[in-house]
C-alpha positions as CSV (number, residue, x, y, z in Angstrom):
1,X,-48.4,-36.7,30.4
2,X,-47.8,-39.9,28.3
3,X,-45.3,-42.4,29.2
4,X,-42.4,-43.1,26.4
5,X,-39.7,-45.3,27.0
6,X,-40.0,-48.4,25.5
7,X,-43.7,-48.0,24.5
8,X,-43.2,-50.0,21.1
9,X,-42.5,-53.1,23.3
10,X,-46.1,-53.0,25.0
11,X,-47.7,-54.8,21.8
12,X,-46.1,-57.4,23.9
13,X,-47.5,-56.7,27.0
14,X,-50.7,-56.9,25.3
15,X,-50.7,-60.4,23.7
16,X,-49.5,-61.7,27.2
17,X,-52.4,-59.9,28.6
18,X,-54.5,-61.0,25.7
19,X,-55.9,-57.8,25.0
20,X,-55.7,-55.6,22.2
21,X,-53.5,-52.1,22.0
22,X,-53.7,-49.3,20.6
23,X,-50.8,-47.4,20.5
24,X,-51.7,-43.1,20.2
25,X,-48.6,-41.1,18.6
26,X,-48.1,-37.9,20.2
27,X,-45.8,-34.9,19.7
28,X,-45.8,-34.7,23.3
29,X,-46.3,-30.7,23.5
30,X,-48.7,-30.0,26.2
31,X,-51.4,-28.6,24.6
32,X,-51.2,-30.6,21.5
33,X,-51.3,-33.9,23.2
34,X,-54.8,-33.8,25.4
35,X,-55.8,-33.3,21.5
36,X,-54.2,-36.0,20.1
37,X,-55.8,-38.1,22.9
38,X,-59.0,-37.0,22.2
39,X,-59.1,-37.7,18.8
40,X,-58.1,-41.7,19.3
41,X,-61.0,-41.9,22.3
42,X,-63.0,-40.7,19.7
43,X,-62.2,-42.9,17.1
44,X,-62.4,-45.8,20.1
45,X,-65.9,-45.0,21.6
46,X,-67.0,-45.5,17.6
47,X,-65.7,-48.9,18.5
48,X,-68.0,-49.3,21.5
49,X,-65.5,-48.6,24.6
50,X,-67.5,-46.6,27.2
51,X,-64.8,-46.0,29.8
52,X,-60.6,-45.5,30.3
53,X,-58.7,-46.8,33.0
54,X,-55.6,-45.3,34.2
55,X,-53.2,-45.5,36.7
56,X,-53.1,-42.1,38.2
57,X,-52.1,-42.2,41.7
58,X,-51.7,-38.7,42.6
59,X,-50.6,-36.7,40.2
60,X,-54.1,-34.4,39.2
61,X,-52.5,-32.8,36.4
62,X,-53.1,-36.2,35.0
63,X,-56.3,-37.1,36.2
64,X,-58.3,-34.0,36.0
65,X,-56.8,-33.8,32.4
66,X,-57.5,-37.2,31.6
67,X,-61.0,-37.0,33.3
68,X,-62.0,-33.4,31.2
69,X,-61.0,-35.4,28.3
70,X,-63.6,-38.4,28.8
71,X,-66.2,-36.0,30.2
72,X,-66.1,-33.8,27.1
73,X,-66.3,-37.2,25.0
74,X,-69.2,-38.5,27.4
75,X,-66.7,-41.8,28.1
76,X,-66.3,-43.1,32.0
77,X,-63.1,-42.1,33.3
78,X,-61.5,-44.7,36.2
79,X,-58.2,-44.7,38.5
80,X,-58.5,-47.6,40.9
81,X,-55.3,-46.8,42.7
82,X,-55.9,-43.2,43.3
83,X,-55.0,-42.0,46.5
84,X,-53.4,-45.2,47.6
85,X,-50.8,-45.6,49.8
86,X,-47.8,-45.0,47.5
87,X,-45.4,-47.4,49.1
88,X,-48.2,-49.6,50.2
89,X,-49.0,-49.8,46.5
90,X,-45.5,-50.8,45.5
91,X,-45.4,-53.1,48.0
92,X,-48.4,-54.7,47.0
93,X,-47.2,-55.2,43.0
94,X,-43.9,-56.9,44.1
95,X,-45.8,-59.2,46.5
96,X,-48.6,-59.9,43.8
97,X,-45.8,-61.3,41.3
98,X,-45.1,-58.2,38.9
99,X,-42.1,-58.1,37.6
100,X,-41.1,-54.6,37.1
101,X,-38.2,-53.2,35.5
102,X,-37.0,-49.3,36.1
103,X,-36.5,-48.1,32.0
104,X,-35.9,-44.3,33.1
105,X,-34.4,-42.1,36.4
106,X,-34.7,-38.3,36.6
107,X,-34.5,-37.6,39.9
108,X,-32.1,-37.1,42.6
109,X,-30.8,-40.1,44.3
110,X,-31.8,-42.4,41.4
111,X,-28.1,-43.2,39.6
112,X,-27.5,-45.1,36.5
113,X,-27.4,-48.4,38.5
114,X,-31.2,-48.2,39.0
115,X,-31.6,-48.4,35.3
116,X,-32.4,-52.1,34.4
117,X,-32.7,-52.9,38.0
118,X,-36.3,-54.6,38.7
119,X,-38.3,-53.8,41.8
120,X,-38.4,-56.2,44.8
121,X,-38.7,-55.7,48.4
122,X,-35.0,-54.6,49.1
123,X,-35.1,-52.3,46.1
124,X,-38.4,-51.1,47.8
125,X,-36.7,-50.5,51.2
126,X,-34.1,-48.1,49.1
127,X,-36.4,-46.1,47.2
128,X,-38.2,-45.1,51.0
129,X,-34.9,-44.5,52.6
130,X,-34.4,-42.0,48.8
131,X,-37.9,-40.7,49.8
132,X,-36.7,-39.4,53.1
133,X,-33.4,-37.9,51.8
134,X,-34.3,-36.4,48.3
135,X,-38.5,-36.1,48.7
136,X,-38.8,-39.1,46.0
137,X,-42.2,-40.5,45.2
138,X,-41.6,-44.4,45.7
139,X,-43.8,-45.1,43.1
140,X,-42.4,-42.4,40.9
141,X,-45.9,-40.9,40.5
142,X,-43.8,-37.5,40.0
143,X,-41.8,-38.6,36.7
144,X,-39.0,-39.5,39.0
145,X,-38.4,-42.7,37.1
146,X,-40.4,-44.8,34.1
147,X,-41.2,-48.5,34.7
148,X,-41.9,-51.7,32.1
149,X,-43.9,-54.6,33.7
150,X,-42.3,-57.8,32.1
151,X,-44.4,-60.5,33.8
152,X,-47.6,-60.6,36.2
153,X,-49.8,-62.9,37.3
154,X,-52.8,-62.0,34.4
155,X,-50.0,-62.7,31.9
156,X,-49.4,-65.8,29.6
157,X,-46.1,-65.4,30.0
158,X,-43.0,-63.6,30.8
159,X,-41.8,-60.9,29.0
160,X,-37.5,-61.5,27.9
161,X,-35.3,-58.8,27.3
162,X,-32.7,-60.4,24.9
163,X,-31.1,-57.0,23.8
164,X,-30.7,-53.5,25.7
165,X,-28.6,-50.2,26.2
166,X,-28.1,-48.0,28.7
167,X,-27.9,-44.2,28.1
168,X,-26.9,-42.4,30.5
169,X,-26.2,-38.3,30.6
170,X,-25.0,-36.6,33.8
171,X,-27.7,-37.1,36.0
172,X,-30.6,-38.7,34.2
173,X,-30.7,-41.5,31.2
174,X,-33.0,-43.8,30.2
175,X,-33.0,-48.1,29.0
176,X,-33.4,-49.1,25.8
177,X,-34.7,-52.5,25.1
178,X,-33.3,-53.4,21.4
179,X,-34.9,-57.1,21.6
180,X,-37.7,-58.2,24.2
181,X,-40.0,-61.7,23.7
182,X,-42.6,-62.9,25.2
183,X,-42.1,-66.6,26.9
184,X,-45.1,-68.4,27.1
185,X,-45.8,-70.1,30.0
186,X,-48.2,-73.2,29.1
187,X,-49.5,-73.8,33.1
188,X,-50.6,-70.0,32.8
189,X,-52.3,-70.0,28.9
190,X,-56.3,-69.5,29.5
């Protein structure tokens, strides 16, 4: 349910963002990790938040979990892109200036070449024509693939990756950045 690849490097994401993060350790075993979750809302709403955001698209294992969750713990639960247009939405991100970076590919159609490649119009075009030969989600809503944002237009600046690897096993692997830094960009600093 929880996205891993890479998550260490979103401390980074958050000072570009200028927001604080807080990072939730999980096991990852099914059960165990709605748990784990709970416990850190918990912990949060003692801290005043009142609400979560995700970014659930379609996938209602994810929501109705995430939205039990909240609802047990009396906390707002919000996903403003759900049910949108999947390629649409894609579409949208590129256009908007989000620079997005493919970090993981398990599904068919998605070889080791995708790994490391960001997400633009043309790279767009390919995951459709992928949609129509394997049944790939374009915004890989189905853990087809695992993304990194490494600049948008809400951020201070851009987000470098100095230092990565590539593991790669058969028919599935996953990015691994060793060194990422943030750039500031002065014309952006609020």
């Amino acid at each position: 349910m929880f996205h891993f690849p890479n998550v260490e490097w979103t401390g980074l994401q958050a000072e570009a963002l200028g927001i604080p993060r807080l990072l939730i350790h999980t096991r990852g075993l099914k059960e165990d990790e709605l748990e784990e979750l709970k416990s850190a809302l918990r912990n949060l709403t003692k801290a005043g938040i009142d609400g979560v955001v995700s970014g659930a698209i379609a996938s209602d294992y994810q929501r109705t979990r995430l939205d039990s969750v909240c609802e047990e713990l009396g906390l707002r639960s919000f996903a403003p892109l759900w049910h949108k247009d999947q390629e649409q939405l894609v579409r949208e991100q590129v256009d908007a200036g989000f620079e997005v970076i493919v970090t993981a590919c398990s599904a068919l159609g998605l070889t080791e070449d995708w790994l490391g490649r960001r997400l633009d119009q043309a790279s767009v075009d390919e995951l459709v024509k992928l949609r129509g030969r394997y049944g790939l989600n374009v915004a890989f809503e189905g853990g087809e693939a695992e993304t990194f944002v490494l600049d948008g237009p809400m951020f201070s600046g851009r987000l470098e990756v100095t230092r990565m690897s590539k593991h790669w096993f058969h028919d599935s692997g996953y990015l691994e950045f060793e060194g990422l830094r943030l750039v500031p960009d002065k014309s952006r600093c609020r």
